[in-house]
C-alpha positions as CSV (number, residue, x, y, z in Angstrom):
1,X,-0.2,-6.1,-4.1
2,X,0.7,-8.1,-0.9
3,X,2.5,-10.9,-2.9
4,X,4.3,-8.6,-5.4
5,X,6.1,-6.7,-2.6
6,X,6.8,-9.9,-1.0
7,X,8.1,-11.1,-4.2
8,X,10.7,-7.9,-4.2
9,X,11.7,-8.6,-0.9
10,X,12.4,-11.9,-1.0
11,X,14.4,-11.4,-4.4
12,X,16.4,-8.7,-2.5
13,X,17.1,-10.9,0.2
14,X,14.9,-9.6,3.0
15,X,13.1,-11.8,5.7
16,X,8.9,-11.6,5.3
17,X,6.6,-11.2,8.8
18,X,3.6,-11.8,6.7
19,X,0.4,-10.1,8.4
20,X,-3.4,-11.2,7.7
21,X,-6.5,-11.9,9.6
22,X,-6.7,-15.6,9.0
23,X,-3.6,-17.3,9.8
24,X,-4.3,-19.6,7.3
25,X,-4.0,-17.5,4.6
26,X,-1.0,-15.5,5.5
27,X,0.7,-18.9,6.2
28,X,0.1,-19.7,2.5
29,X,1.3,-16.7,1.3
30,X,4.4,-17.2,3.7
31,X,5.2,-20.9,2.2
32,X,5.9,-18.9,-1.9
33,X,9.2,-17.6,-0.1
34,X,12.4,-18.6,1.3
35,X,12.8,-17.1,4.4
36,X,9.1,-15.7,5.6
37,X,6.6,-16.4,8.5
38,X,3.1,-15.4,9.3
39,X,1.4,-13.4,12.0
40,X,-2.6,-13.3,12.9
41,X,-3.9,-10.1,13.9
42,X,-6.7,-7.2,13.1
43,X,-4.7,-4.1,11.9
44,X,-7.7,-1.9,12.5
45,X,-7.3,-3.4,16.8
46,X,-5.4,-2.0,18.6
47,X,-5.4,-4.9,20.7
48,X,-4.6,-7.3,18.1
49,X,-1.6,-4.8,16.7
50,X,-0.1,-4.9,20.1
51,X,-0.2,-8.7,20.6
52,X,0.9,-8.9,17.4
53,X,4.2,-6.5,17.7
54,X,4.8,-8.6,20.9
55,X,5.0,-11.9,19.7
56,X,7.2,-10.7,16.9
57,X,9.6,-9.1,19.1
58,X,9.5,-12.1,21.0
59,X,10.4,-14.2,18.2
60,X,12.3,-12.7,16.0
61,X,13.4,-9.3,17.5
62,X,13.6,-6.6,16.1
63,X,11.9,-5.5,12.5
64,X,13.6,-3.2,10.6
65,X,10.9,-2.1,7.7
66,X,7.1,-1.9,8.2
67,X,5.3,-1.9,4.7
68,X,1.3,-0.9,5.7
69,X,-0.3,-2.7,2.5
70,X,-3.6,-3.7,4.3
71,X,-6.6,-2.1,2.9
72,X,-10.2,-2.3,2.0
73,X,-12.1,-0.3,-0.6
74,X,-15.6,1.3,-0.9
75,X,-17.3,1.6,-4.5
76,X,-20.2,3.8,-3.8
77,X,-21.5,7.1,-4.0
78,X,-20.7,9.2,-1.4
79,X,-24.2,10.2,-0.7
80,X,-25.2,6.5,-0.7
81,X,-22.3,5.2,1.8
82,X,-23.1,4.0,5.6
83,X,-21.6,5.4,8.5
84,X,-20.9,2.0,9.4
85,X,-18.7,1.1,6.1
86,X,-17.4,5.0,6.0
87,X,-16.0,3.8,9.7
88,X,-14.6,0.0,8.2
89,X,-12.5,2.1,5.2
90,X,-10.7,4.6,7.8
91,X,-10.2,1.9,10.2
92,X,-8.3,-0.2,8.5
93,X,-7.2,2.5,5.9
94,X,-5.7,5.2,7.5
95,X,-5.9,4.0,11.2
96,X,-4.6,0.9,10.9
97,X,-1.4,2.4,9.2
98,X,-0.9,4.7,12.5
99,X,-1.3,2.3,14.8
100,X,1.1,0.0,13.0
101,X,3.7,2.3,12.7
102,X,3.8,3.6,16.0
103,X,4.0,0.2,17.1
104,X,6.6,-0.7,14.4
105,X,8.6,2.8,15.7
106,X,8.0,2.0,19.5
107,X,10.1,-1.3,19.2
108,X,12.7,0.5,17.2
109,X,13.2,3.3,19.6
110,X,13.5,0.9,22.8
111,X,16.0,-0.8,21.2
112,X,17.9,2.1,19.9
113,X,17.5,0.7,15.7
114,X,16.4,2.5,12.8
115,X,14.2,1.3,10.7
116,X,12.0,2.4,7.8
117,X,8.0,2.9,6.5
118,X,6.4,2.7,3.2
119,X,2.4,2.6,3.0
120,X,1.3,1.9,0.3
121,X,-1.8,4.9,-1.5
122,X,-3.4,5.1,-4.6
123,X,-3.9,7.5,-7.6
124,X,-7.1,7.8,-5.8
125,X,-5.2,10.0,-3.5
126,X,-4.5,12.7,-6.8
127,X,-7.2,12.3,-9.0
128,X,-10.3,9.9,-8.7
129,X,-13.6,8.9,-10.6
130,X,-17.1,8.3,-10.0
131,X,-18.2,6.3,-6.4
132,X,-14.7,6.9,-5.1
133,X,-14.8,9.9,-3.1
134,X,-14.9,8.4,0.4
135,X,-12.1,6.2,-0.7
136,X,-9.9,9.0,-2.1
137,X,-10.4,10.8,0.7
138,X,-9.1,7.8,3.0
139,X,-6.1,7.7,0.8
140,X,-5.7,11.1,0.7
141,X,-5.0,11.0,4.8
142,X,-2.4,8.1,3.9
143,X,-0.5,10.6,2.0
144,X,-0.8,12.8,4.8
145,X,0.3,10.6,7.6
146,X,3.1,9.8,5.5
147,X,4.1,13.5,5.6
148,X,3.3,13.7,8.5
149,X,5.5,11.0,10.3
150,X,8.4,11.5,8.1
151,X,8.6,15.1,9.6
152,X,8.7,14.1,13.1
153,X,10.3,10.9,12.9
154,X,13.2,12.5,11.1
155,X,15.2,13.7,14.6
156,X,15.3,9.1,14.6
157,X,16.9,9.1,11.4
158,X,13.3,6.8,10.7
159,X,12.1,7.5,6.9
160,X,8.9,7.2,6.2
161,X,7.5,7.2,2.6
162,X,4.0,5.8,0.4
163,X,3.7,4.3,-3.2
164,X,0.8,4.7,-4.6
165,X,0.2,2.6,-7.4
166,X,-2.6,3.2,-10.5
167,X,-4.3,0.6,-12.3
168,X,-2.7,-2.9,-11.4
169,X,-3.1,-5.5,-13.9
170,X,-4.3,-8.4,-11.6
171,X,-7.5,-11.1,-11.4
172,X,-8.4,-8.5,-8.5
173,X,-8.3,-6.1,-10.7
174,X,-10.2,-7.9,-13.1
175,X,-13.3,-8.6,-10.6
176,X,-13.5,-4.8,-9.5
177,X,-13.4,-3.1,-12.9
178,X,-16.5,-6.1,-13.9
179,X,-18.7,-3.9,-11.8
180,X,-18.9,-1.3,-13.9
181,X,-17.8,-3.3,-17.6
182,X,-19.2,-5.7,-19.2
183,X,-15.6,-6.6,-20.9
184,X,-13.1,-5.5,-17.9
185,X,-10.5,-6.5,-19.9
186,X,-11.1,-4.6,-22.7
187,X,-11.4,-1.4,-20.4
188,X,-8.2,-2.4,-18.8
189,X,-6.6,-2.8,-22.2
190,X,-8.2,0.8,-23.0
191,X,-6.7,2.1,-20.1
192,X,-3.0,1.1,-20.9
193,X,-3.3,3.3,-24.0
194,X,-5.7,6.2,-23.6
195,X,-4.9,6.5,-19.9
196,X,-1.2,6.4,-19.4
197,X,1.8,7.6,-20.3
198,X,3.7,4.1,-20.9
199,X,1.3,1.4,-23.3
200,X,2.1,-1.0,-20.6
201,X,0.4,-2.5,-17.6
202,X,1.9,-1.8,-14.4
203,X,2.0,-4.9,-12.0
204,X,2.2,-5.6,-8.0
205,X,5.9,-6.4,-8.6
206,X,6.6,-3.4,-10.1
207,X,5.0,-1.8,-7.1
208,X,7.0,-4.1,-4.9
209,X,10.6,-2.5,-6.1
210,X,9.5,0.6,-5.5
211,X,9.1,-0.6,-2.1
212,X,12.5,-2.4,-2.0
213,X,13.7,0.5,-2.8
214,X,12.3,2.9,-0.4
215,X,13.3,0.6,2.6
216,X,16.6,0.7,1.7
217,X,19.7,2.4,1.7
218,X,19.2,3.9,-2.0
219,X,16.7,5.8,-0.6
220,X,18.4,7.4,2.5
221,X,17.5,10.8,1.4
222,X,13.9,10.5,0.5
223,X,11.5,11.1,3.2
224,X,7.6,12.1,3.2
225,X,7.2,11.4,-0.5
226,X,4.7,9.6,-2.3
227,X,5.8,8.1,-5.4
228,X,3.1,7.4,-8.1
229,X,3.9,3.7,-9.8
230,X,1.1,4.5,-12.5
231,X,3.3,4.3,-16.0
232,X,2.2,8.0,-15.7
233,X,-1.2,8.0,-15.1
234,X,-1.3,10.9,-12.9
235,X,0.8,12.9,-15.9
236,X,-2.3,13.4,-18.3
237,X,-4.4,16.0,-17.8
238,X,-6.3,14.7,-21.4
239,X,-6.8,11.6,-22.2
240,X,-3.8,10.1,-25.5
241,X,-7.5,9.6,-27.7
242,X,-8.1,12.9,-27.3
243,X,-5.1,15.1,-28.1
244,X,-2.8,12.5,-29.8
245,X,-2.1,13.7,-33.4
246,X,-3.4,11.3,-36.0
């Protein structure tokens, strides 16, 4: 997901502050573009979010779009979940995204700029399956913050909006869905046709655009939405196998 939005940004011409927890690895990701640069820091410490929001003032002043992609997941029954890894999801999940953006919005406000938010969701958010619950409900909050913070960020002309994608078609992807099929490329395959409205696979780039999109000006009216980039997942209330006329 990271690398398709930056992939849309840098193809519409945007500079990349690339954020992960090893420098290392955000670095690499920053040396596939043009004009991007990496930051260390924890999302999920407040600490670390502040240092970070410092040094890129100091260095490259002010940001003008915040995109709060960061996240972890948690594949397990809700009754068989740990406090401590109930506490991980929402920390980086949900809180992570509000402490980011308030920092994002604090540097905007004291220099009198407007700038923009998009976190990014999921389906999970709408409708979810089996060992998701706790991670729904994290992205469920997202949807809400998003709400949320578009409502009272409005009075700063500051638009805040989420894209939640479905089913990406990615080697991550790959390695997730292999812990519950033996052939997670076959269930991928029989997702793009039983599961959505469009018998294609929707990709981090595609996802990316939407993000392009909501940080710019094409999107000056749209605030507090959450835009599903499934190929219309979310549509079906039956599955295309089982009411599709033969």
């Amino acid at each position: 997901m990271g690398r398709g939005i930056c992939e849309a940004i840098d193809h519409a011409g945007g500079r990349i502050i690339i954020n992960d927890l090893n420098l290392e690895m955000a670095q690499g990701v920053a040396d596939m573009f043009n004009d991007a640069v990496a930051v260390e820091g924890d999302i999920s410490n407040s600490d670390d979010v502040s240092r970070m929001f410092e040094k890129i003032n100091k260095d490259y002043g002010t940001i003008h779009g915040v995109v709060n992609n960061a996240g972890i997941g948690l594949g397990k029954y809700a009754i068989e979940a740990e406090e401590a890894e109930v506490d991980r999801l929402y920390d980086v999940d949900v809180k992570g995204i509000w402490m980011v953006s308030m920092e994002f919005v604090k540097q905007l406000l004291a220099s009198n700029e407007v700038g923009h938010i998009v976190n990014i969701s999921s389906v999970h958010a709408f409708t979810t399956m089996h060992r998701m619950a706790i991670y729904a409900s994290a992205k469920s909050a997202v949807n809400g913050l998003t709400r949320g913070l578009a409502i009272e960020l409005g009075k700063h002309n500051i638009r805040c909006n989420a894209v939640a994608p479905g089913m990406i078609y990615s080697e991550q992807s790959v390695s997730i869905i292999g812990r519950w099929s033996h052939d997670p490329m076959k269930w991928m395959k029989d997702h793009k046709t039983d599961h959505q409205c469009l018998n294609s696979f929707t990709t981090a780039r595609d996802c990316g655009n939407v993000v392009v999109f909501l940080l710019s000006d094409l999107s000056r009216s749209i605030t507090g939405q959450t835009i599903y980039t499934d190929h219309g997942t979310t549509n079906l209330l039956y599955n295309n196998e089982y009411t599709s006329q033969k």
